[in-house]
C-alpha positions, 0 to 999 in steps of 0.5 A: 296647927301649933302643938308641943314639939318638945312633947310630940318628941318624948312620945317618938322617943317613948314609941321607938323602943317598941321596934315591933310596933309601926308607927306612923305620924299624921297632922290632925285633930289640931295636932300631931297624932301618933298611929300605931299599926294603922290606928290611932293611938295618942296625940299632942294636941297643943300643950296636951296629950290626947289619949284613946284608951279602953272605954272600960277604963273610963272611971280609972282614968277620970280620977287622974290628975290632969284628965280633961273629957273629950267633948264633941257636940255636947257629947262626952266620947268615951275611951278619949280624954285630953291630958293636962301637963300637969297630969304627964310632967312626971315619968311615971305618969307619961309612961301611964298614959302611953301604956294605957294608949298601947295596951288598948292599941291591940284592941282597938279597930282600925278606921282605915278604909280597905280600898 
């Protein structure tokens, strides 16, 4: 499970100034992934970000830079995508990803089970 801890780091980083927000780290999806307020958010996955975004954005973010579709069993899930570093490298594209993850972060329903 090798994942970029330089990146996995920027991200920490990047969600510790949201001191309203709970943030939970879990090991998955061959990597390490970011949980905001019980739901899964972003992660590093290798040398990518892995991002869950609003489905309605979809056509945006295929436009950007570095964007690559998350395809499981031949089927292309909207509303995730892996990013290349290429497509985060600078600043301003990072902290566009992070937000886009955030902002649908609200949104999103929880996977969690109620026991």
């Amino acid at each position: 499970m090798a994942f970029n801890t330089t990146l996995a780091n920027r991200i920490r980083e990047h969600l510790s100034e949201f001191t309203e927000l709970k943030v939970e780290e879990k090991k998955m999806f061959r990597g390490l992934t970011f949980m905001v307020n019980d739901k899964m958010c972003i992660s590093v996955s290798g040398e990518n970000l892995m991002c869950r975004f609003d489905p309605n954005l979809h056509d945006e973010v295929a436009e950007k830079t570095g964007y690559q579709p998350m395809i499981m069993k031949g089927k292309e899930y909207k509303g995730y995508c892996y990013v290349q570093p290429i497509g985060f490298e600078k600043e301003k594209d990072f902290k566009y990803w992070l937000q886009i993850c955030l902002d649908f972060n609200k949104k999103a329903k929880s996977s969690k089970r109620e026991k």
